[in-house]
C-alpha positions as CSV (number, residue, x, y, z in Angstrom):
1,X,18.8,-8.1,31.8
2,X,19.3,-9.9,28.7
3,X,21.1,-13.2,28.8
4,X,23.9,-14.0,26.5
5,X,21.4,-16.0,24.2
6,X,20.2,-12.9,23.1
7,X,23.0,-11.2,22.5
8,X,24.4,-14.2,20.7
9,X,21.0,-14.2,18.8
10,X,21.4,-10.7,17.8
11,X,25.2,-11.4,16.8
12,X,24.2,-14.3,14.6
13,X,21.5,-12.8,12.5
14,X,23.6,-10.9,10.0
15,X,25.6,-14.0,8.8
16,X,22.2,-15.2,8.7
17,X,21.1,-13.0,6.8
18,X,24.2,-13.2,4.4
19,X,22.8,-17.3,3.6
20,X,19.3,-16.2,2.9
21,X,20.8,-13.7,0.4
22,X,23.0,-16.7,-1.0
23,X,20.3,-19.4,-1.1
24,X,17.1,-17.3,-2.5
25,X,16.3,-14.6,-4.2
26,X,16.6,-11.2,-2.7
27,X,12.9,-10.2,-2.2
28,X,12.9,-13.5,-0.5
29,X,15.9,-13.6,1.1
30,X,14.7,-9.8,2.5
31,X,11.4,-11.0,3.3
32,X,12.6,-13.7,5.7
33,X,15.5,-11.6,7.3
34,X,13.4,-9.1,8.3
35,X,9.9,-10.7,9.1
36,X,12.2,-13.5,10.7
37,X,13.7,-10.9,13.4
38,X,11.0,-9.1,13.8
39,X,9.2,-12.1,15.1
40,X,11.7,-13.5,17.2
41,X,15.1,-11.9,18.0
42,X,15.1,-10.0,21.3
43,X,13.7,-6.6,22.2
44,X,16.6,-4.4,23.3
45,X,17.2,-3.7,26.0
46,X,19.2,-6.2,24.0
47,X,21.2,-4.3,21.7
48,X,24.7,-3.3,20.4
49,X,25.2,0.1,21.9
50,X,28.5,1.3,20.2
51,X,29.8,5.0,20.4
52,X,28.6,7.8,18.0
53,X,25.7,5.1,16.6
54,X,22.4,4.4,17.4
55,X,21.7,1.0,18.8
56,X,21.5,-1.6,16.9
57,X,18.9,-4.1,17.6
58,X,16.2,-6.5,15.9
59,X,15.0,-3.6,14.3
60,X,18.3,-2.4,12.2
61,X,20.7,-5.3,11.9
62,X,19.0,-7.6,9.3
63,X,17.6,-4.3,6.9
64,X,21.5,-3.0,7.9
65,X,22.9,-6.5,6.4
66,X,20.5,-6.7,3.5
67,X,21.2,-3.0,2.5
68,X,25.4,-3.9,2.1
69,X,24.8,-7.1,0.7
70,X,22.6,-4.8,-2.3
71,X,24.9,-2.3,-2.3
72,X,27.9,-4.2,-2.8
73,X,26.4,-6.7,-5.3
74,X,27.7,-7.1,-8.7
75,X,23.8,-8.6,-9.7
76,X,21.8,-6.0,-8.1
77,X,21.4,-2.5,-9.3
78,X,20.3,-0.6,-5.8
79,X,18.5,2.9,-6.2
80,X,18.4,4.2,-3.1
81,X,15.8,6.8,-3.8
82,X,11.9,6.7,-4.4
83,X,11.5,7.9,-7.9
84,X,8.7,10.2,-7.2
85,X,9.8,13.8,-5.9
86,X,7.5,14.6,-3.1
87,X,8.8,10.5,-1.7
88,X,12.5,11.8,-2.6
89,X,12.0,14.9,-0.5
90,X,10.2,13.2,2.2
91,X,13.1,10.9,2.6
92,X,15.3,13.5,2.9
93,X,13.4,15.3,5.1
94,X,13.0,12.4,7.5
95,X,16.7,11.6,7.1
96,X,18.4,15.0,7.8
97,X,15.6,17.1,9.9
98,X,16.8,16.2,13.0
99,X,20.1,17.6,12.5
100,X,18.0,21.1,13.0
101,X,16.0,19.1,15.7
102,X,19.7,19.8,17.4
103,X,20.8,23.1,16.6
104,X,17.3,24.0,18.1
105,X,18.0,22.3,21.5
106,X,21.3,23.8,22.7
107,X,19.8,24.3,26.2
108,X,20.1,21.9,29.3
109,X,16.9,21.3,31.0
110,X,16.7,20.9,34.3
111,X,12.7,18.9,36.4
112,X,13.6,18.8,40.0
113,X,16.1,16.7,40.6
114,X,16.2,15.3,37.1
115,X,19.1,17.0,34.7
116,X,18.7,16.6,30.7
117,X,21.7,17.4,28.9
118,X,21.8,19.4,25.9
119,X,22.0,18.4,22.5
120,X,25.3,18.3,20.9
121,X,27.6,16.6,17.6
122,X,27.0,13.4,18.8
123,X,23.5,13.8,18.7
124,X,24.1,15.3,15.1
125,X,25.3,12.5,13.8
126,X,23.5,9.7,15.6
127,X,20.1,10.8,15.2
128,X,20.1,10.8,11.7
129,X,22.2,7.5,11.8
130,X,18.8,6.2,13.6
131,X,16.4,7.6,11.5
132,X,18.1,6.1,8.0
133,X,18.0,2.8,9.3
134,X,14.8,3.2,10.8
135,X,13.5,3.6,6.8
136,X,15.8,1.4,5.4
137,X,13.1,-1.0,5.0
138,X,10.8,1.0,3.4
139,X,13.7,1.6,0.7
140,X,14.4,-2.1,0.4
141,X,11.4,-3.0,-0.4
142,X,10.1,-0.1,-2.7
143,X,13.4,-1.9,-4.7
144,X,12.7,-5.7,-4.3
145,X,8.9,-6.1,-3.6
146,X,7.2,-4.0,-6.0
147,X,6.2,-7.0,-8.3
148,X,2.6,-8.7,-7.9
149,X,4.7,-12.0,-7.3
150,X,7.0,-10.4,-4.6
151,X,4.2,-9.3,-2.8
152,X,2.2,-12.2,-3.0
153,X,5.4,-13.6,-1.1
154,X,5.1,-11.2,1.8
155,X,1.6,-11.7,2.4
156,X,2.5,-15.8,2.0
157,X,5.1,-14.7,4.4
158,X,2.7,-12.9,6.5
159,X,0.7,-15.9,7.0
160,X,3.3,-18.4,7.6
161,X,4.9,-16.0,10.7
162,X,1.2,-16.2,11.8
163,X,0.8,-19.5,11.9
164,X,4.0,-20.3,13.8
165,X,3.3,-17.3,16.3
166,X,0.0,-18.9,16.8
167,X,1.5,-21.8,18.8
168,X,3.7,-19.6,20.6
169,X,0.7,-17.6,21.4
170,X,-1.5,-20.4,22.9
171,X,1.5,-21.2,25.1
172,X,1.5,-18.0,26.5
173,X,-2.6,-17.5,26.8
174,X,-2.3,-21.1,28.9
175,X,1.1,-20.5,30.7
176,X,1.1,-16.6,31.0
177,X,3.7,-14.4,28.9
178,X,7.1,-15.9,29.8
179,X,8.7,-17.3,27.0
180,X,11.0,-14.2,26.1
181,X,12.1,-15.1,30.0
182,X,12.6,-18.4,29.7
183,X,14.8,-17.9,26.6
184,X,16.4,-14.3,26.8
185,X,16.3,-14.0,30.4
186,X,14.2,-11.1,30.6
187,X,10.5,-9.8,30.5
188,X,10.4,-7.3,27.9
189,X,7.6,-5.2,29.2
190,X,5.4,-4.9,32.3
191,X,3.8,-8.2,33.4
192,X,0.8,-6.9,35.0
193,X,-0.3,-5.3,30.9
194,X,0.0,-8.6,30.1
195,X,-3.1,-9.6,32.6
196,X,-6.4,-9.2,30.8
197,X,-10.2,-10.7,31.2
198,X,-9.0,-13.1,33.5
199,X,-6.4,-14.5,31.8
200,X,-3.4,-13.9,30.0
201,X,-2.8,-12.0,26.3
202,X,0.5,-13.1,24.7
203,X,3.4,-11.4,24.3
204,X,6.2,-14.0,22.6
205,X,9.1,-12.1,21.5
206,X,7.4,-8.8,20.8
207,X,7.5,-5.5,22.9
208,X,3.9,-5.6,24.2
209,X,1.0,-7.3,23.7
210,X,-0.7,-5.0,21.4
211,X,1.9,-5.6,19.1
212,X,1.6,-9.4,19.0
213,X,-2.5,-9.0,18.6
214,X,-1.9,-6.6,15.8
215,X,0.5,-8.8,13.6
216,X,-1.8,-11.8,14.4
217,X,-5.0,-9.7,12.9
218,X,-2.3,-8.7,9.7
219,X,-1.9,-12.7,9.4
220,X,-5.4,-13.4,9.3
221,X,-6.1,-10.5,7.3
222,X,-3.9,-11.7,4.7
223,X,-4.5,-15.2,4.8
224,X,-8.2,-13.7,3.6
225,X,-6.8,-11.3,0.7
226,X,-5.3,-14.6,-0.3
227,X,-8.0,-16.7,-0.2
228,X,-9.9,-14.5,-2.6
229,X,-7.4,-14.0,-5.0
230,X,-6.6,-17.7,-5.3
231,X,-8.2,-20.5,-6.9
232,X,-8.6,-24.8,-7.1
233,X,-7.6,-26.2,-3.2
234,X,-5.5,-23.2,-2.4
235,X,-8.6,-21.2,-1.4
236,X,-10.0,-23.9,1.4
237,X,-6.8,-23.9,2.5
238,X,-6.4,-20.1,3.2
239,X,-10.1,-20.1,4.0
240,X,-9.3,-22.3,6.8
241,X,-6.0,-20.2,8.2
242,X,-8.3,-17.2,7.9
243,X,-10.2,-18.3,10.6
244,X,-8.0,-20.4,12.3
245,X,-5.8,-16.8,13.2
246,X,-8.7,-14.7,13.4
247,X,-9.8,-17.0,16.7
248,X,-6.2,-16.5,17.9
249,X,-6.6,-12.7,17.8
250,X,-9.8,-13.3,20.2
251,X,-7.5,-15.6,22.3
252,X,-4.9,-12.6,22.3
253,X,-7.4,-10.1,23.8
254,X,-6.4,-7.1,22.5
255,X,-9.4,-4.9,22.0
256,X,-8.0,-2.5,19.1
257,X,-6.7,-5.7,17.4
258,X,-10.4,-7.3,17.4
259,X,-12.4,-4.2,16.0
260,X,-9.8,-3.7,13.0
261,X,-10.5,-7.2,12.3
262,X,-14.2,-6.9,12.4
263,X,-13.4,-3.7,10.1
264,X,-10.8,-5.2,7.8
265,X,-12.4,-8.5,7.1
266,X,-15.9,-7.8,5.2
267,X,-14.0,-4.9,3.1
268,X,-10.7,-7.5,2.2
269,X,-13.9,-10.1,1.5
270,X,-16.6,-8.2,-0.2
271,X,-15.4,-4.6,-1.9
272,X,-13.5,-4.1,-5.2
273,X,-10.1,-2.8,-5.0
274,X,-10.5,0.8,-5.8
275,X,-13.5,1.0,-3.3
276,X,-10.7,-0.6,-0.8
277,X,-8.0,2.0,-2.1
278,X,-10.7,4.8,-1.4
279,X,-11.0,3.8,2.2
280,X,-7.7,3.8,3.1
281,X,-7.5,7.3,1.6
282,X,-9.7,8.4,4.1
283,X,-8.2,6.7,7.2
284,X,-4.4,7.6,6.1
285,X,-6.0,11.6,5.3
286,X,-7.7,11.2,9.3
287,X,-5.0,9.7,10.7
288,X,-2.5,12.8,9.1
289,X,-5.3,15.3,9.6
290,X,-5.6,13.9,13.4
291,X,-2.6,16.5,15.5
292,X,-4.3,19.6,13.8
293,X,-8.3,18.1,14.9
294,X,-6.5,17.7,18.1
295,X,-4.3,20.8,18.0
296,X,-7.5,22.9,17.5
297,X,-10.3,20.7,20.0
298,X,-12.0,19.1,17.3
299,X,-11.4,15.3,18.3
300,X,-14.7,14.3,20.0
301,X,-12.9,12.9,23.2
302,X,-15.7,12.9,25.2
303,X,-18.1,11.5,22.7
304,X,-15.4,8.4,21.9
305,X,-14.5,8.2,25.9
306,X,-18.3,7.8,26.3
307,X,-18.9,4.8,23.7
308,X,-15.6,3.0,24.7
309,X,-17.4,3.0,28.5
310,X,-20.1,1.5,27.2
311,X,-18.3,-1.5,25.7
312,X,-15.6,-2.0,28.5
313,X,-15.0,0.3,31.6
314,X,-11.5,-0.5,31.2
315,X,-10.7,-0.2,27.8
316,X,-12.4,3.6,28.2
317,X,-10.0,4.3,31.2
318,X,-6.9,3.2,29.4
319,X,-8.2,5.3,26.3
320,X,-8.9,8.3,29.0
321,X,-5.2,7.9,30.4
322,X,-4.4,8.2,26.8
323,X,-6.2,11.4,25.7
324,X,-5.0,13.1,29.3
325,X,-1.3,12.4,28.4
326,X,-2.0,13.6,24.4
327,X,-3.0,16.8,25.6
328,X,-0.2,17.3,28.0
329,X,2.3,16.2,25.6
330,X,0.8,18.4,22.9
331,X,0.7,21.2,24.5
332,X,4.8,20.5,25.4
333,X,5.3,19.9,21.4
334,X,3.7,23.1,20.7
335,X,6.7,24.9,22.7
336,X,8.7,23.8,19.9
337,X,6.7,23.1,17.1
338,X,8.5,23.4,14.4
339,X,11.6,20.6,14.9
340,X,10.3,19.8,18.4
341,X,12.5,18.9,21.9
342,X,15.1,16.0,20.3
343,X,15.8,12.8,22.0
344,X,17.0,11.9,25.9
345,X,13.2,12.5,26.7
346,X,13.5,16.4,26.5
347,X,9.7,15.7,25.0
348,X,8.3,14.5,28.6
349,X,7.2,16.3,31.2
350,X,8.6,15.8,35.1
351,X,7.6,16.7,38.0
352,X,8.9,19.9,39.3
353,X,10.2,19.2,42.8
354,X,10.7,15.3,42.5
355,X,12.3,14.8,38.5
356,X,10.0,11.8,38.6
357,X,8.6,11.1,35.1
358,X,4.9,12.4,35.0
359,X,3.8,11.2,31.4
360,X,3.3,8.2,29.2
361,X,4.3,8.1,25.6
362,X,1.8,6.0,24.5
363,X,0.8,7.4,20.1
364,X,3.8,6.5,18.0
365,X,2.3,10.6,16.3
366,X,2.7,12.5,19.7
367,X,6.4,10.8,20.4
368,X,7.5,11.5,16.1
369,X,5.4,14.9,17.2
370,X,7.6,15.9,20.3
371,X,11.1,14.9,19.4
372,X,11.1,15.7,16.2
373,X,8.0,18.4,15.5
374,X,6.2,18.9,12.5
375,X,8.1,18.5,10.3
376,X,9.3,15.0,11.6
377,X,6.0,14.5,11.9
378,X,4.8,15.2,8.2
379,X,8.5,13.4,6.6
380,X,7.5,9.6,8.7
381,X,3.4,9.7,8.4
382,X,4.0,11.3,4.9
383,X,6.1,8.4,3.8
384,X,3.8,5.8,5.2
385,X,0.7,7.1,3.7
386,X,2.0,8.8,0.6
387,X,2.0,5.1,-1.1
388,X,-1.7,4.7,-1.0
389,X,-2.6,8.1,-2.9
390,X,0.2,7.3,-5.2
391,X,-1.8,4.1,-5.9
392,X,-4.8,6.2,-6.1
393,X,-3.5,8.5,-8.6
394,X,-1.7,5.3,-10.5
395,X,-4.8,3.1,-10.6
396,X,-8.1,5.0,-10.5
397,X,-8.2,5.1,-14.7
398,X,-7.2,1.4,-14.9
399,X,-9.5,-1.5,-14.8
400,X,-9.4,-4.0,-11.8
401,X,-7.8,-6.7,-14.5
402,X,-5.1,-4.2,-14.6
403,X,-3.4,-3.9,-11.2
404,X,-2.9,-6.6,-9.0
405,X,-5.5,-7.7,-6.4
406,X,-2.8,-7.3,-3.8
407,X,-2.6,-3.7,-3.6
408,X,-5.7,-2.9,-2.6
409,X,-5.9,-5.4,1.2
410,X,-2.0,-4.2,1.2
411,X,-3.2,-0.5,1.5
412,X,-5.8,-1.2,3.7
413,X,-3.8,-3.0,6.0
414,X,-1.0,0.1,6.0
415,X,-4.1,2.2,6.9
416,X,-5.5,0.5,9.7
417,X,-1.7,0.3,10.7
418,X,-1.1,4.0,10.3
419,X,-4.1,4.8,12.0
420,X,-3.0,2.5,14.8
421,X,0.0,4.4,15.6
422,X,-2.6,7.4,17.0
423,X,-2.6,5.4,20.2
424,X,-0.1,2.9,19.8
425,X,3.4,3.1,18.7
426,X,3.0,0.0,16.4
427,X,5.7,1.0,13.7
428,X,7.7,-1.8,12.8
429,X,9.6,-3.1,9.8
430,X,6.6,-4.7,9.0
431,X,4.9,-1.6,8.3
432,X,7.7,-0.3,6.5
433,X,8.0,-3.6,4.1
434,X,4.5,-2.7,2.8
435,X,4.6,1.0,2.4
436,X,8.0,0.3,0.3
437,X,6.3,-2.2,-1.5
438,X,3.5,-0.1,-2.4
439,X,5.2,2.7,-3.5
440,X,7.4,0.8,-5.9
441,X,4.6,-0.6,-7.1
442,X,2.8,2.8,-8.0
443,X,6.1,3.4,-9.8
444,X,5.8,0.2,-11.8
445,X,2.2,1.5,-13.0
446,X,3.9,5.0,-13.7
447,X,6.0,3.4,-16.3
448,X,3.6,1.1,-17.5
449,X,1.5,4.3,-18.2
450,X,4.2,5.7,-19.9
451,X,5.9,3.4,-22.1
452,X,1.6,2.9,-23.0
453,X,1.2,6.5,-24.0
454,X,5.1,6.6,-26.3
455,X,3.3,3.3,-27.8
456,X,0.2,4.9,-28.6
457,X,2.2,8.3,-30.2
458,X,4.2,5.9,-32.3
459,X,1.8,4.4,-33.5
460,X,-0.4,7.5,-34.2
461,X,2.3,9.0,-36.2
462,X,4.0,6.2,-37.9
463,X,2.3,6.6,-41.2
464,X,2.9,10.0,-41.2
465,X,6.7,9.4,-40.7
């Protein structure tokens, strides 16, 4: 269990918060507050569990604080909303669905000895409680980072968090996965996950592994966007870092982590940005295309399973044990396809005589997929991929000297991260940061289009007048 460090940790991070906002500039001040939790507040269990509301934990509280700081600030205008209207309804969607997620599951369930209760008010309210400050900060940032300098912050930020976390990594590679222990008092995950090639893969302050392997490859990734973009010493100096993290993610021994470096890198290095904007098109379009393939057996399991054995005999096992658990899950979902089972684990299945839990949740899609159905589904992948054909649509008739030369490693990164989340569930505020920051970006180059086009009518007709 958590010791009172964490809680005291979790306590402490609002007022925290309230001095960023104070001392910098909000799209600073935001960046730090949430990157800085993220990386090193405690996992719930540690969490403020009050009636009627979702937890609150590392995940909420500093996007929670930053949102009443903006809303109450006499400096600040705060539009809550995405300008675009497919983004508006997709909010909405993702906000409010799961209100109908609980009129649809007014029936107890009952696995053996295991009894799930039905849904009820308090569900009502608290779900959608959870899911607004799930995306609040996609709709911070869509506000405060949507400038080339703001973003060029949050990649700087990026690499900064990845440098620190590097240290704390090779602790944990040496000295095994126990620093979250030693501090907070508790291991956050398994321990035997954590055991891997003969050695150790960190974990530091993060749920698992994975996720620790995954932000490391974003650092390095980033660290190399920046290096091309920059120029004079800054660029040996990024160079360097580029490296420097992309070693640590071979230290942290996370197989998925490695291979979307080895992806990521020579197109960050070597292709334009549209070229880099196209390709993340097509993964975010696979990745949302991905629970019909499946739905309809057109995911080549057996071909993939086969490759992945050829490579590592383990690493095809634990993709197996994912693919068997997919297709059980799935074929729950499909029971209730529409607004799916709601929360309290009415997705899983159990064992009949027993109630013992008989699957694993592993795909952030099949989780979104079975509590909250397709149209859960469509409002959270829509939102995180929706920013990259907005960008498409934005960018595609401008020249490269036109749009920043962020946008395009930004997008890829969101991608690779979206496409993660088919057998991982790596969403974090992280990945909501750059999707908001994205899609207030597209909306900068919306206006720029426009007040371009009134320019270009005035001055058409100006003699004329």
């Amino acid at each position: 269990m958590p010791n009172p460090l964490a809680y005291l940790m979790l306590a402490a991070w609002p007022f925290i918060t309230v001095v960023l906002f104070r001392r910098y500039e909000p799209s600073r001040a935001l960046i730090i507050s949430l990157l800085g939790g993220y990386l090193f507040l405690p996992e719930p269990p540690a969490a403020f569990d009050l009636p009627l509301f979702p937890p609150f934990t590392k995940h909420s509280l500093p996007a929670m604080t930053a949102f009443f700081i903006l809303l109450f600030s006499k400096d600040q205008e705060f539009r809550i909303l995405p300008e675009n209207r497919i983004a508006k309804g997709l909010v909405l969607v993702f906000i409010f669905s799961p209100i109908f997620t609980v009129l649809n599951n007014g029936e107890s369930i009952t696995w053996g000895l295991t009894y799930i209760p039905a849904l009820g008010i308090k569900d009502a309210i608290a779900l959608p409680m959870q899911q607004f400050l799930l995306l609040l900060p996609f709709l911070l940032a869509r506000q405060l980072l949507s400038t080339r300098d703001t973003q060029q912050e949050l990649l700087t930020a990026i690499v900064i968090g990845g440098l620190v976390y590097s240290v704390l990594m090779l602790i944990e590679v040496r000295l095994s996965p126990q620093l979250n222990n030693w501090i907070y008092g508790y291991y956050q995950h398994f321990f035997g996950q954590s055991i891997r090639f003969g050695g150790f893969r960190p974990v530091v302050f993060l749920y698992h592994g994975l996720w620790v392997a995954f932000f490391a490859m974003t650092a390095a990734v980033s660290a190399l966007a920046l290096w091309r973009m920059s120029e004079g010493k800054s660029r040996s100096k990024y160079l360097f870092i580029g490296l420097y993290l992309s070693a640590v993610v071979v230290l942290a021994k996370s197989f998925g982590a490695l291979l979307f470096l080895m992806a990521l890198v020579p197109c960050v290095v070597l292709l334009g940005r549209m070229t880099q904007i196209n390709l993340a098109i097509a993964l975010a379009a696979l990745t949302l295309a991905y629970p019909n393939l499946k739905a309809v057996d057109l995911v080549p399991q057996d071909a993939i399973l086969a490759q992945f054995d050829k490579i590592d005999e383990d690493r095809g096992n634990s993709l197996r044990f994912r693919f068997m658990n997919e297709d059980a899950l799935l074929e729950r979902a499909m029971d209730k396809p529409a607004f799916g089972w709601g929360s309290w684990g009415r997705n899983q299945i159990y064992d009949q005589v027993t109630g013992e839990l008989v699957t694993v949740s592993d795909g952030r899609w099949i989780i979104v997929f079975g509590v909250y159905g397709w149209v859960g589904f469509l409002a959270e992948f829509g939102l995180l991929t929706l920013p990259i054909f907005l960008l498409w649509q934005q960018a595609r008739r401008l020249s490269e000297t036109q749009i920043t030369p962020l946008i395009a490693p930004m997008s890829l990164i969101l991608a690779f991260n979206v496409f993660d989340m088919l057998p991982n569930a790596t969403l974090t505020p992280l990945t909501w940061l750059m999707a908001g920051a994205l899609t207030g970006y597209a909306e900068r180059l919306r206006h720029r289009k426009t007040e371009q086009r009134k320019r270009t009518y005035e001055m058409k007709w100006r003699p004329i007048l």
